[in-house]
N, CA and C atoms as a LAMMPS dump frame, in Angstrom:
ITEM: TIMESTEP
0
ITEM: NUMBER OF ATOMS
210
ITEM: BOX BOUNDS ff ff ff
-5.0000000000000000e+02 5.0000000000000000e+02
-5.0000000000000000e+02 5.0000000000000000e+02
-5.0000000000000000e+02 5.0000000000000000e+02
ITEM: ATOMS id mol type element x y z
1 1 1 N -10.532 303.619 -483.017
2 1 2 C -11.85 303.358 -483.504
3 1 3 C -11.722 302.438 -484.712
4 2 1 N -12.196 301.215 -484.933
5 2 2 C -12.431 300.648 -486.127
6 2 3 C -13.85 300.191 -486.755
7 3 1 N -13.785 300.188 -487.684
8 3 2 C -15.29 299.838 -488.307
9 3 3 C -15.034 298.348 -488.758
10 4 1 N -16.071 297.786 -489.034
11 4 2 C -15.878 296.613 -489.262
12 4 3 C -17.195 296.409 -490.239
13 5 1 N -16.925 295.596 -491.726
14 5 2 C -17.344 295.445 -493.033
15 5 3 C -18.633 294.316 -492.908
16 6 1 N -18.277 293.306 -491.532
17 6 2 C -19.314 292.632 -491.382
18 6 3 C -19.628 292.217 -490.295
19 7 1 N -21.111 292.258 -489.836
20 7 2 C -21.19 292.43 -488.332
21 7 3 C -21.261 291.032 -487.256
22 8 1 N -21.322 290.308 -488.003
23 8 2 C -20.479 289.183 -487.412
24 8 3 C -18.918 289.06 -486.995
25 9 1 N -18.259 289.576 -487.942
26 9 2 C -16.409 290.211 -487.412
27 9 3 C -16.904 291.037 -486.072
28 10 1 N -17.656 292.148 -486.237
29 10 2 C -17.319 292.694 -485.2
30 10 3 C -17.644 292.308 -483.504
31 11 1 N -18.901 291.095 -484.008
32 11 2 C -19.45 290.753 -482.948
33 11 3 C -18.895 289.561 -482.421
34 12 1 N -17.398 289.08 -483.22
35 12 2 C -16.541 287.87 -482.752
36 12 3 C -15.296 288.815 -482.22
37 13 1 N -15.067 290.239 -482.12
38 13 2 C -14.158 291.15 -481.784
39 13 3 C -14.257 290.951 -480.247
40 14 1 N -15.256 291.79 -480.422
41 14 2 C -16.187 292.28 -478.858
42 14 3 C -16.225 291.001 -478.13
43 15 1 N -16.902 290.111 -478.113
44 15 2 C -17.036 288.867 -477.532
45 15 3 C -16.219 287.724 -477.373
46 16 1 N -15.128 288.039 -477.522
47 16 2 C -14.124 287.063 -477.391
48 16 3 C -13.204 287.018 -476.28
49 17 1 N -13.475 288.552 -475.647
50 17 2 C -12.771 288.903 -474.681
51 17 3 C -11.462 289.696 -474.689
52 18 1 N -10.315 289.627 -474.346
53 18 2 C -9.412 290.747 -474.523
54 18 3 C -8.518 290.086 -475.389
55 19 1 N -8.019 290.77 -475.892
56 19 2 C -6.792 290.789 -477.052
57 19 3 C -5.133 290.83 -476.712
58 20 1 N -4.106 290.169 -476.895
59 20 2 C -2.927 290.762 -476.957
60 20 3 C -2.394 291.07 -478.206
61 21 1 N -2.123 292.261 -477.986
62 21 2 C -1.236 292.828 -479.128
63 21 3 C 0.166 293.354 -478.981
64 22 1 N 1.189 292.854 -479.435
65 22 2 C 2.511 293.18 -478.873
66 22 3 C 2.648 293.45 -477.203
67 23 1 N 2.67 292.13 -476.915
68 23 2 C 2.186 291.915 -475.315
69 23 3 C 1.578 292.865 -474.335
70 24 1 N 0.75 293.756 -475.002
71 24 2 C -0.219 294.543 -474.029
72 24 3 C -1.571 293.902 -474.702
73 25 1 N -2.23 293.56 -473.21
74 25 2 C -3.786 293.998 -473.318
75 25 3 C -4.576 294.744 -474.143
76 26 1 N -5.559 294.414 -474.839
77 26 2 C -6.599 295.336 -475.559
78 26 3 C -7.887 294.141 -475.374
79 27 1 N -8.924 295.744 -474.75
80 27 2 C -9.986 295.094 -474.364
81 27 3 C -11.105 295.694 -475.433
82 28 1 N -12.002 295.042 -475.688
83 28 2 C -12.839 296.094 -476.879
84 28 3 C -14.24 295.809 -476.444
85 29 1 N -15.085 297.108 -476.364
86 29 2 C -16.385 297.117 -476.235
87 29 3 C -16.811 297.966 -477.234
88 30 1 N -18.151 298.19 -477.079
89 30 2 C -19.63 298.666 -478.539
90 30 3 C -18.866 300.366 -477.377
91 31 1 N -19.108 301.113 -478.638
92 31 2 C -19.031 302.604 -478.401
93 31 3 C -19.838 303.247 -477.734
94 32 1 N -20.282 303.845 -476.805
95 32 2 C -20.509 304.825 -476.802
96 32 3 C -21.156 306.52 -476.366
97 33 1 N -21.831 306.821 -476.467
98 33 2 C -21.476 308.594 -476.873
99 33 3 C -21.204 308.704 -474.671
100 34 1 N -21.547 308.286 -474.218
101 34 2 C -21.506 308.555 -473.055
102 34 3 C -19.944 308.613 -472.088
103 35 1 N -19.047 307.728 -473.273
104 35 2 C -17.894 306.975 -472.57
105 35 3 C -17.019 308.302 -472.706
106 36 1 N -16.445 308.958 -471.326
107 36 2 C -15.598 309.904 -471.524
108 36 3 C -14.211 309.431 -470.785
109 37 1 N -13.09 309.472 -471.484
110 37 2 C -12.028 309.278 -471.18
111 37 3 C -11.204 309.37 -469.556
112 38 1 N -11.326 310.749 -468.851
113 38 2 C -10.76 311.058 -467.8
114 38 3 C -11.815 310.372 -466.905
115 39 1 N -12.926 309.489 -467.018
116 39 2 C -13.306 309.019 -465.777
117 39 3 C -14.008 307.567 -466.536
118 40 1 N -13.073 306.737 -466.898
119 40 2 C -13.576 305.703 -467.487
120 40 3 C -12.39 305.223 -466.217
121 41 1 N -13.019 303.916 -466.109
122 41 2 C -12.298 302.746 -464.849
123 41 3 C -12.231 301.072 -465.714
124 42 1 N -11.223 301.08 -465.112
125 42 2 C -10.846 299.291 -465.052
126 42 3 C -11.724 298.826 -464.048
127 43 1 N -12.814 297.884 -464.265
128 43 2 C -13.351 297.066 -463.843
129 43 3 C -12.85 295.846 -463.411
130 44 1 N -12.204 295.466 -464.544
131 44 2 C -11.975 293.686 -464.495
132 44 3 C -10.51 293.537 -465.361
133 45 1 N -9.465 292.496 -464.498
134 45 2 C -8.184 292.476 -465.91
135 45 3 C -8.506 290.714 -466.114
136 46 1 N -7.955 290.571 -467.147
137 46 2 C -7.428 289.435 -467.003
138 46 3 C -6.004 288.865 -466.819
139 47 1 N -5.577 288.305 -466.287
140 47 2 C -4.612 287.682 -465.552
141 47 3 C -4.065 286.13 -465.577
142 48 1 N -2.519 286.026 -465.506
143 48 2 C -2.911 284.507 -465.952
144 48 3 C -1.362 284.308 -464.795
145 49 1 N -1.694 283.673 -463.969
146 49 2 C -0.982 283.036 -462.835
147 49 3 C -0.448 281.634 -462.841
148 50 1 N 0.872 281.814 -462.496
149 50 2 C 1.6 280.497 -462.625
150 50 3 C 2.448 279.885 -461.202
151 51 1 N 1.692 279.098 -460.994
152 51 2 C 1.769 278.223 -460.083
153 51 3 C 3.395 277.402 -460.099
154 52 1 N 4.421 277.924 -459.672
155 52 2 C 5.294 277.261 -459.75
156 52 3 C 5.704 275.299 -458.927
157 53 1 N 5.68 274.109 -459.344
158 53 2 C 5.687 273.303 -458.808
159 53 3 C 4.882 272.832 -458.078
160 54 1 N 3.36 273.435 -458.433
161 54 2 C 2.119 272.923 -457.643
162 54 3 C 1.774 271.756 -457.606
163 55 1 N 1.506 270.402 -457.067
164 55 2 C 1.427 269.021 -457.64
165 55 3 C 0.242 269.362 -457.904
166 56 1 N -0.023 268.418 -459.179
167 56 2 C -1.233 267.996 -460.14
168 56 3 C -2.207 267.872 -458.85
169 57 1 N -2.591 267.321 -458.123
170 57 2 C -4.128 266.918 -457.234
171 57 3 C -4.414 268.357 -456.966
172 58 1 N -3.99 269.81 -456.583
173 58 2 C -4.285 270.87 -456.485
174 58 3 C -4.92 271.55 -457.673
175 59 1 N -4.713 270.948 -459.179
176 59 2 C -5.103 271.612 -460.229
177 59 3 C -6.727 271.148 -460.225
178 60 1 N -7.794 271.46 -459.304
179 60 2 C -9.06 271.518 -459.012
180 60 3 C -9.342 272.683 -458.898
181 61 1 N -10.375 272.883 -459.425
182 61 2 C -11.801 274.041 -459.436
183 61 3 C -11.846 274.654 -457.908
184 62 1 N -12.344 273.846 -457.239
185 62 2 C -12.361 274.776 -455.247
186 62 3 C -11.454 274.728 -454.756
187 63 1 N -10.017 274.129 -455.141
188 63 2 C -8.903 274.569 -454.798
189 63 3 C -8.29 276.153 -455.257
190 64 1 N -8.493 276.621 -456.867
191 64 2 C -8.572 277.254 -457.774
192 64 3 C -9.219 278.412 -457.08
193 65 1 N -10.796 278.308 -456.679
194 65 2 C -11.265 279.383 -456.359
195 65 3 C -11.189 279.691 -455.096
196 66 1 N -10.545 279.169 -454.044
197 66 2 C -10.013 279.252 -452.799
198 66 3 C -8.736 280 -452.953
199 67 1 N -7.954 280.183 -453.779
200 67 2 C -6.91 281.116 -453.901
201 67 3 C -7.437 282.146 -454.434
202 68 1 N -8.032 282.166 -455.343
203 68 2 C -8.936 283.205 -455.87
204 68 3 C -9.326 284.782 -454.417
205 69 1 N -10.163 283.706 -454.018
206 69 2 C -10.911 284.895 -452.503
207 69 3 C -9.783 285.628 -451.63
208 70 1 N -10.266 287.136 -451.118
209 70 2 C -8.973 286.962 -450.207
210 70 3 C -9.17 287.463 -448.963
């Protein structure tokens, strides 16, 4: 839990998307009272994929989201 002194910090926390911290993931959302631990779910990760030796003309958007689908 952290508090934060000004609510602009906290609202560049939250909205920035996920965090690494000593190479794990940290994702941060607004609290609360409803969120119970043993049945909270991963929705969404982020992920970052590396294309070994792909030629440059493939680095396109509907090429991109064509690997994406499955």
């Amino acid at each position: 839990m952290v508090k934060f002194d000004q609510s602009d910090d906290k609202e560049k926390v939250i909205s920035y998307g996920s965090w690494m911290i000593f190479y794990h993931y940290l994702v941060v959302s607004h609290c609360s009272s409803e969120f119970t631990l043993l049945e909270a779910k991963v929705e969404h990760a982020v992920v970052w994929i590396r294309f070994h030796v792909l030629n440059l003309v493939y680095y396109d958007k509907s090429f991109l989201l064509v690997m994406n689908s499955p």
